[in-house]
C-alpha positions in Angstrom: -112.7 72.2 6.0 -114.5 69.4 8.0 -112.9 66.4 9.1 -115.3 63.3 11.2 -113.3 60.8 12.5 -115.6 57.5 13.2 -114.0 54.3 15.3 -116.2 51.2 16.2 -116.7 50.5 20.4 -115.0 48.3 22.2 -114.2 46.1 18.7 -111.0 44.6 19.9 -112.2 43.9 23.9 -115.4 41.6 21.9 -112.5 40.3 19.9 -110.3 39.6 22.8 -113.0 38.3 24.3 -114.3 36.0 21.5 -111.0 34.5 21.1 -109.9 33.9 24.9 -113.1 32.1 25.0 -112.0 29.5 22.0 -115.2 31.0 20.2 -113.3 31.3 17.1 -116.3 30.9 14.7 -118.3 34.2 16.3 -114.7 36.0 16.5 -114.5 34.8 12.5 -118.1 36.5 11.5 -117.9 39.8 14.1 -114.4 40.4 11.7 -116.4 39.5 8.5 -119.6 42.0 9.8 -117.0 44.3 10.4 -115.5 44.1 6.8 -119.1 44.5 5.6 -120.0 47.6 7.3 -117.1 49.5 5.7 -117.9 48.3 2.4 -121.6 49.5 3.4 -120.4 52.9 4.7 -117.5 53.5 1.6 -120.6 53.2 -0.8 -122.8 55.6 1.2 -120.3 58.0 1.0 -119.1 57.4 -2.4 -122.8 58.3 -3.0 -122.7 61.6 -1.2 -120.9 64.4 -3.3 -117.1 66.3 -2.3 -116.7 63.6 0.5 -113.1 62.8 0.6 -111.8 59.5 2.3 -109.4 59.8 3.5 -108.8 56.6 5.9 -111.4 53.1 6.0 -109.8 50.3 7.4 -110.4 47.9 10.5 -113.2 49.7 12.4 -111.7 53.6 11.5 -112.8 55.7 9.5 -111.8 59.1 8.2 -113.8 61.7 6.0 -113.0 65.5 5.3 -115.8 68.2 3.3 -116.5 71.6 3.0 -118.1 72.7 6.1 -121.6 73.5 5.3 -122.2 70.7 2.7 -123.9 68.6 4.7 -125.8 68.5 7.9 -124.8 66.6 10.6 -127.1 63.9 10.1 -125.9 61.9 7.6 -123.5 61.3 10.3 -125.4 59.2 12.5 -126.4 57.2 9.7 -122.7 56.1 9.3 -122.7 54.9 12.6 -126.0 53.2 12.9 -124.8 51.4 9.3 -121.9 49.8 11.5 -124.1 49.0 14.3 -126.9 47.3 12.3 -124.4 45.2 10.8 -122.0 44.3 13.7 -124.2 44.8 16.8 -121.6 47.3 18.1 -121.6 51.1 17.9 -119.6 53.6 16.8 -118.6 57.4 18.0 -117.2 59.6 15.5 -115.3 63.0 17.0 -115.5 66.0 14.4 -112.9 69.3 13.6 -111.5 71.8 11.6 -108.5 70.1 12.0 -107.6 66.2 11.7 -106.2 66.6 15.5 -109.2 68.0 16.6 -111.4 65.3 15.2 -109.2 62.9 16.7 -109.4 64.6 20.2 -113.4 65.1 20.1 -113.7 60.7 19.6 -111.4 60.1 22.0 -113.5 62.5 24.8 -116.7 61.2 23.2 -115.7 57.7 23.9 -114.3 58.7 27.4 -117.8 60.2 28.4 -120.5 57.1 28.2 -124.0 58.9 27.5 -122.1 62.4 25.9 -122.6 63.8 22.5 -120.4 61.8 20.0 -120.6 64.7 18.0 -119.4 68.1 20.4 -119.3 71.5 18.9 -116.6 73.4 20.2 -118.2 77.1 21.4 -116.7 80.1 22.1 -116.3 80.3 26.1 -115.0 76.2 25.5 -112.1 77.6 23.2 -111.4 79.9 25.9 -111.3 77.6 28.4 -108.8 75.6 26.5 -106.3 78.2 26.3 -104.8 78.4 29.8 -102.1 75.5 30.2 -102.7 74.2 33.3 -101.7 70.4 34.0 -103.3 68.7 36.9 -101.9 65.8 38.9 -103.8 63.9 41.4 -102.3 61.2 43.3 -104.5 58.7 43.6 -104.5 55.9 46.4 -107.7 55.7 47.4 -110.1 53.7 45.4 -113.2 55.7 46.3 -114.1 58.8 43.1 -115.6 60.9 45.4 -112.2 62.9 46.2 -111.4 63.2 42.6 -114.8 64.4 41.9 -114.8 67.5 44.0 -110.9 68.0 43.3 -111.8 67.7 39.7 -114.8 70.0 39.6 -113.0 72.7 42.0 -110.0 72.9 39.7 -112.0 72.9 36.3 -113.2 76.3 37.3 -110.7 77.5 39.2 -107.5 76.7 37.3 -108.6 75.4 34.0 -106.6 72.3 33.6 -106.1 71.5 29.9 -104.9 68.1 31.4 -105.5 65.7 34.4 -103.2 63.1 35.6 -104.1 60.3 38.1 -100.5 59.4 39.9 -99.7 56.8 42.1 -96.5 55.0 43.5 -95.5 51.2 43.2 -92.9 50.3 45.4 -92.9 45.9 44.3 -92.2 45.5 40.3 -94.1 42.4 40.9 -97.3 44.1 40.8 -96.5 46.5 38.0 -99.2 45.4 35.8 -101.9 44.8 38.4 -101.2 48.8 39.7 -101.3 50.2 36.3 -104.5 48.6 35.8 -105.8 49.6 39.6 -104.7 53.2 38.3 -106.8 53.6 35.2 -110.0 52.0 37.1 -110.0 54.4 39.1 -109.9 57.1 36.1 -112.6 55.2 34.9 -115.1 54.9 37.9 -114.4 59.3 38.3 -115.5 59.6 35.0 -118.6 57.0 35.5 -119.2 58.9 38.9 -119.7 62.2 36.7 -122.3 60.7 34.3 -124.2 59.0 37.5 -124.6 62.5 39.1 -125.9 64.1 36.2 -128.5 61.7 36.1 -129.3 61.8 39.3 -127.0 58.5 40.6 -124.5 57.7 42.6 -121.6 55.0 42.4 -120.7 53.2 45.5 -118.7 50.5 47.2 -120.7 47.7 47.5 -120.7 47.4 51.7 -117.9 44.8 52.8 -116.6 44.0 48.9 -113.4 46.3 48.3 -113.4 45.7 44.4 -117.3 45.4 43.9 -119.4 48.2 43.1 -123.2 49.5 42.7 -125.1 52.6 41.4 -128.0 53.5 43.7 -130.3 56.7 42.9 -129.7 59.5 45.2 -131.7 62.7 45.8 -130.0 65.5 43.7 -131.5 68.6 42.6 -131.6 69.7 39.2 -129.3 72.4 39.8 -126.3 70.3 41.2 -127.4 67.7 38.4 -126.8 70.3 35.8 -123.7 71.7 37.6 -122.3 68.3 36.9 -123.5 68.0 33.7 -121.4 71.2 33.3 -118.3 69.7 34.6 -118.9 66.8 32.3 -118.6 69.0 29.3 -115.6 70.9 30.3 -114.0 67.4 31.2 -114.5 66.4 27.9 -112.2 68.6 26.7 -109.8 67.7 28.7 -107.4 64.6 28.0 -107.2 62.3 31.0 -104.0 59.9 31.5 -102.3 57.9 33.8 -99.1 57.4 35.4 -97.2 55.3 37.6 -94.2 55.6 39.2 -91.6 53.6 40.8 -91.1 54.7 44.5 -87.4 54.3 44.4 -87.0 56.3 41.5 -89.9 58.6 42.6 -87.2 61.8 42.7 -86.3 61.5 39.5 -89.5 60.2 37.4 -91.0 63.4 39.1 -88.6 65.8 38.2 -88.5 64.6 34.6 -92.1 65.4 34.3 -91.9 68.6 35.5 -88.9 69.5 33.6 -91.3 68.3 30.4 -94.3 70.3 31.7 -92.5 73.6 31.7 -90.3 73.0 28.9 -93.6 72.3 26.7 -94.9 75.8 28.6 -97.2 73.9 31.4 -97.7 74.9 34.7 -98.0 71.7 36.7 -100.4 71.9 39.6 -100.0 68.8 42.5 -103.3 67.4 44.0 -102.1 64.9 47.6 -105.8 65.0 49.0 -105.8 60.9 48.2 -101.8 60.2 48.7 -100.9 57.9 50.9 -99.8 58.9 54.3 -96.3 57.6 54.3 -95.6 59.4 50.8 -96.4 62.8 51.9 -93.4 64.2 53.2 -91.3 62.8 50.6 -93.4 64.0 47.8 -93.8 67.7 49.1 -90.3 67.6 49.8 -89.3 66.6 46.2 -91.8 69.4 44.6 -90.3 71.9 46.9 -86.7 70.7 46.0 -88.3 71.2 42.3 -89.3 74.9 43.0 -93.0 73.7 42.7 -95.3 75.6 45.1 -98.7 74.9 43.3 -99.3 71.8 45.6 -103.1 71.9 47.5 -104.9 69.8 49.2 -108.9 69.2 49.5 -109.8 69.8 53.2 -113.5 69.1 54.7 -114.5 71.8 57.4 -116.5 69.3 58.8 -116.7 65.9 59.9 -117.1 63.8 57.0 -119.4 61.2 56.0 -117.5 58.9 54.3 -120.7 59.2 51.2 -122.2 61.2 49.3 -122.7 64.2 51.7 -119.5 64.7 51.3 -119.5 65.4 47.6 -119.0 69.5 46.1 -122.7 69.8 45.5 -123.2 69.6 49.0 -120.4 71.9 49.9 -119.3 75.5 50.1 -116.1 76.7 49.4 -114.4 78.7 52.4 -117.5 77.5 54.2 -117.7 73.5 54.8 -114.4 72.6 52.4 -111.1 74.6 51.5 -109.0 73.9 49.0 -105.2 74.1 50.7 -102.3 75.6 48.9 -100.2 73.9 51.4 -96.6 75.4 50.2 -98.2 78.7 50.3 -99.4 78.9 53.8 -98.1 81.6 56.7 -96.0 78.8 57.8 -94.5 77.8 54.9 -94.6 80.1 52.1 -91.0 81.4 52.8 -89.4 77.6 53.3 -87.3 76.5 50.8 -85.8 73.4 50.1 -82.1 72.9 49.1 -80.8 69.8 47.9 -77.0 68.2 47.9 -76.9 70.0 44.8 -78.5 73.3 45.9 -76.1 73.4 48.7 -72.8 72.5 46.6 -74.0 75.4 44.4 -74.7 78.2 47.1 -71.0 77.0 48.7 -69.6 77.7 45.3 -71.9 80.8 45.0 -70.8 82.0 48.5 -67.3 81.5 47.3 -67.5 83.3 44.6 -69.2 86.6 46.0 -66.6 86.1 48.4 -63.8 86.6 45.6 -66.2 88.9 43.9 -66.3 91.4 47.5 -62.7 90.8 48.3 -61.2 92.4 44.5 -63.9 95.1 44.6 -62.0 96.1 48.3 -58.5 96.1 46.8 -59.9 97.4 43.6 -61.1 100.5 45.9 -58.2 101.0 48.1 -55.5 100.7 45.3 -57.8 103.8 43.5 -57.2 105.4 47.0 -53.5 105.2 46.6 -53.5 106.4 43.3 -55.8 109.2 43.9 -55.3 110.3 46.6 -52.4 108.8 48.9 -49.7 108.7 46.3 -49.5 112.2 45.2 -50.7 113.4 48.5 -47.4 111.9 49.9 -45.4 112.9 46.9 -46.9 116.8 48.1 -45.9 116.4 51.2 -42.3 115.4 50.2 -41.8 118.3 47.9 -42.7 120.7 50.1 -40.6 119.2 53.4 -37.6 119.0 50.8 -38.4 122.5 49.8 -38.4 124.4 52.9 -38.3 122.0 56.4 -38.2 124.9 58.5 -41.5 126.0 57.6 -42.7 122.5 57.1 -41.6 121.3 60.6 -44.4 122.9 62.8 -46.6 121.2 60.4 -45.8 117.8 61.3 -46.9 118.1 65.0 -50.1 120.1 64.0 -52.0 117.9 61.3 -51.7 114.0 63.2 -52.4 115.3 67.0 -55.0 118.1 65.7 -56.2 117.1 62.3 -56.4 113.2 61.9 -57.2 113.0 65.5 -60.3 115.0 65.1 -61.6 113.7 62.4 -60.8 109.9 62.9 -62.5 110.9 66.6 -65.8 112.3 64.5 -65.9 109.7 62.1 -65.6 106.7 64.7 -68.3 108.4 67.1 -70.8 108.9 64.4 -70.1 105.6 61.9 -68.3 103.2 63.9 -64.7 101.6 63.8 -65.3 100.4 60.9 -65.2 104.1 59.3 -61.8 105.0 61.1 -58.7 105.8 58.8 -56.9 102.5 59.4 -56.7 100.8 55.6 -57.3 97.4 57.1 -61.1 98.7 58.7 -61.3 100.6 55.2 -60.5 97.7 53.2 -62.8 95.2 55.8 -66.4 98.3 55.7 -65.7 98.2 51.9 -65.5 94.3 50.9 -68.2 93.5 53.8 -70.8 96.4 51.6 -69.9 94.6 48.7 -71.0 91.2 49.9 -74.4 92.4 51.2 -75.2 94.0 47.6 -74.1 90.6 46.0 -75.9 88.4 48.6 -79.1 90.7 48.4 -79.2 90.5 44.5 -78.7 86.9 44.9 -81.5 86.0 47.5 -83.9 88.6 45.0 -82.8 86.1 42.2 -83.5 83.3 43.9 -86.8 84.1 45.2 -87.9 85.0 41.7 -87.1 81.3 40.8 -88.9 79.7 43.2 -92.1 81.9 42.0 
C-alpha cells in the first residue's frame, strides 16, 4: 500500500496576511479558490481507478493505492490543479505507511527547492536506524556553526533528530526568543540549499537582523557534498526548544530522562552557547551522567565567513570536533550533586554496616570452630591429668604462640597478629575494600 499526503504552502500565512491587512474580499476568494481546487482534485481522483480518499478538507489531502498502479505523475498534476486555481503550491510527502507520508511533506516543505516526492533507498533506511538525538545550543545568529556541526555529525553520529536550544532568562521576551530560535533553524536550512547551488547567506554588513545571498566560488564537489547533507537532513526532523534559565537544571534533565527512556542517546553541541552558560550547562550534563558533549574547534584563525565553512576544512587538520567530557583531563571527573552525595553518605554507611557484620560474622565462626572446642580440649585434658598437662602450659604461649605471632607479624603486619581486636579490624577493613571496589566498578559503568 501507497499512501501521498498533499498540504497547500503557506495557505494560512496568505490568510493571516490577507486578513491583518483588512483585505477581507481577497481573503474571501483565496478560501473560495481553495474550496474549488479540492472539488477539482476529488473529481480527478474519483476518475482514477482503486484511489481511496481517505482525507480532503481545508488544503489537505490524503490518498492511499496499490503500489504500482500508478506512476508518480499523476501526482504532480494534483498539485499543479491547486496551484492553477489558488496561485499557491502544494508538496505532497509519500509512504508505505500514513506516518511516513506525513514525515516525507513535512521534510519536503522544510527543504525549499527538494523533491516533494523522496524515495526512501536502502543506505537512507539504514541511516535512519541509529537513535542519535542532537542538541545544539544556539546563541549566535550566524548558520555557519550549525552548518559544519550539522554536516560533521550527520556522518559521524547519524542523528535521527536535531534540536536548536537556547536559554531565556526575562519571561518578558518569551515570545520574541522562541521566534529568534526557529529563525535561526530556518536560515541553517536556507544556508544548506544556498551552498548546493553555489550561494551563500550573509549578514548584511552593519544590519544584525538583515540578510543577503551573494554567489560564492564553490566547486562542484563541495556543492554536491552539500547537496548530500541536504538529503540526509531531510530525513531528519528538526525542532526547537527553549528553556527557562532558572529552571535550566530541571527542563534539562527532564529531556534527557525522555531521550533515554524512549531509547535515545542524546548528544550536546555548546560550539554557539553563550559564554556565561558554559559552566553551568556542562556541569548539569555531567551531574546527568551525560559525557557525549563536543565542541566545534577551528585549528586556525578564523575568518568570521565563509572560509570558515566544512568544505573548506579538514578534520584533525584545520577543525576538530571536541569531546570535551572525554578529554585526558577530564574523562575520569565526575560530578556529584546534593543528592549524589546524600546517597554515597548513606552508601558509605551502609558498606560500613555491611563490613562491620561480615567481621563479627567471621570471628564468632572462629569461636565456634575453632576457639570453643579448642578450649573445651584443653580443659579435659588439664582436668584429666594436670601433672602431665602442667609443663604444657609454659611450653605452648612462650614457645608456640610466640613464634608464630613473631612470623606472622614480620611477614603480614600487625594487623595479622592473634589479638581478636587486629583480627576482627584486617577482616572488616578487607570487606570494605571489596564493597567499595564493586561499588566504584558500578558506578563507572553508569556514568558510561
Amino acid at each position: 500500500m501507497k499512501y501521498v499526503f498533499f498540504d497547500g504552502d503557506n495557505v494560512g500565512k496568505n490568510l493571516e496576511i490577507l486578513l491583518n491587512s483588512n483585505r477581507l474580499g481577497e481573503a474571501s476568494t483565496l478560501s473560495e479558490n481553495i474550496k474549488i481546487a479540492l472539488t477539482k482534485i476529488e473529481k480527478k481522483l474519483l476518475e482514477l481507478k482503486d484511489i481511496n480518499i481517505i482525507i480532503l478538507g481545508g488544503d489537505d489531502v490524503l490518498i492511499g493505492y496499490e503500489s504500482g498502479s500508478y506512476d508518480d505523475s499523476f501526482l504532480n498534476e494534483i498539485a499543479q490543479i491547486f496551484k492553477i486555481q489558488t496561485g499557491l503550491s502544494m508538496s505532497f510527502g509519500t509512504g508505505s505507511t500514513v506516518f511516513e507520508s506525513i514525515n516525507n511533506l513535512h521534510f519536503s516543505k522544510r527543504f525549499p527547492g527538494g523533491t516533494s516526492h523522496r524515495k526512501t533507498d536502502k543506505n537512507l533506511t539504514l541511516f535512519m536506524e541509529n537513535q542519535t538525538v542532537l542538541y545544539i545550543f544556539a546563541a549566535s545568529p550566524r548558520p555557519d556553526v550549525y552548518i559544519n556541526v550539522i554536516s560533521h555529525c550527520i556522518y559521524e553520529y547519524k542523528p535521527v533528530k536535531i534540536v536548536f536550544i537556547d536559554f531565556e532568562k526575562d519571561r518578558g521576551r518569551w515570545m520574541n526568543s522562541q521566534k529568534e530560535l526557529g529563525e535561526i533553524q530556518e536560515r541553517v536550512i536556507e544556508q544548506f540549499s544556498a551552498l548546493k547551488n553555489g550561494e551563500y547567506v550573509q549578514q548584511v554588513q552593519g544590519k544584525r537582523n538583515d540578510w543577503e545571498t551573494i554567489d560564492i566560488d564553490i566547486t562542484i564537489n563541495d556543492r554536491n557534498r552539500y547537496g548530500d547533507i541536504q538529503e540526509r537532513a531531510s530525513l531528519i526532523s528538526f525542532d526547537t526548544k527553549l528553556l527557562y534559565y532558572y529552571d535550566a537544571e530541571v527542563e534539562l534533565s527532564k529531556i534527557i530522562d525522555k531521550d533515554r527512556k524512549e531509547g535515545y542517546r542524546p548528544i550536546f553541541d555548546i560550539s554557539a552557547a553563550l559564554k556565561e552558560h558554559l559552566i553551568e550547562v556542562y556541569m548539569i550534563l555531567l551531574s546527568r551522567k551525560v559525557q557525549d558533549i563536543f565542541s566545534f574547534q577551528l585549528l586556525l584563525d578564523p575568518s568570521h565567513g565563509k572560509d570558515d565553512l566544512i568544505h573548506k576544512l579538514k578534520f584533525e587538520h584545520t577543525y576538530r570536533y571536541v569531546p570535551v567530557a572525554k578529554t585526558n583531563f577530564t574523562s575520569d571527573k565526575k560530578v556529584l550533586t546534593k543528592r549524589d552525595e546524600k546517597a554515597r553518605d548513606s552508601t558509605l554507611y551502609f558498606q560500613d554496616q555491611l563490613a562491620e557484620s561480615f567481621a563479627v560474622y567471621c570471628m564468632t565462626l572462629v569461636w565456634i570452630i575453632f576457639i570453643l572446642p579448642a578450649s573445651g580440649l584443653v580443659a579435659w585434658h588439664a582436668l584429666r591429668s594436670w601433672d602431665t598437662f602442667e609443663k604444657w602450659t609454659v611450653i605452648i604461649p612462650v614457645v608456640f604462640f610466640y613464634a608464630i605471632n613473631f612470623i606472622i607479624q614480620a611477614i603480614f603486619g600487625r594487623n595479622l597478629s592473634f589479638s581478636p581486636q587486629n583480627a576482627r579490624k584486617t577482616l572488616k577493613s578487607w570487606k570494605l575494600n571489596r564493597l567499595q571496589k564493586t561499588f566504584d566498578s558500578a558506578l563507572d559503568t553508569s556514568f558510561d
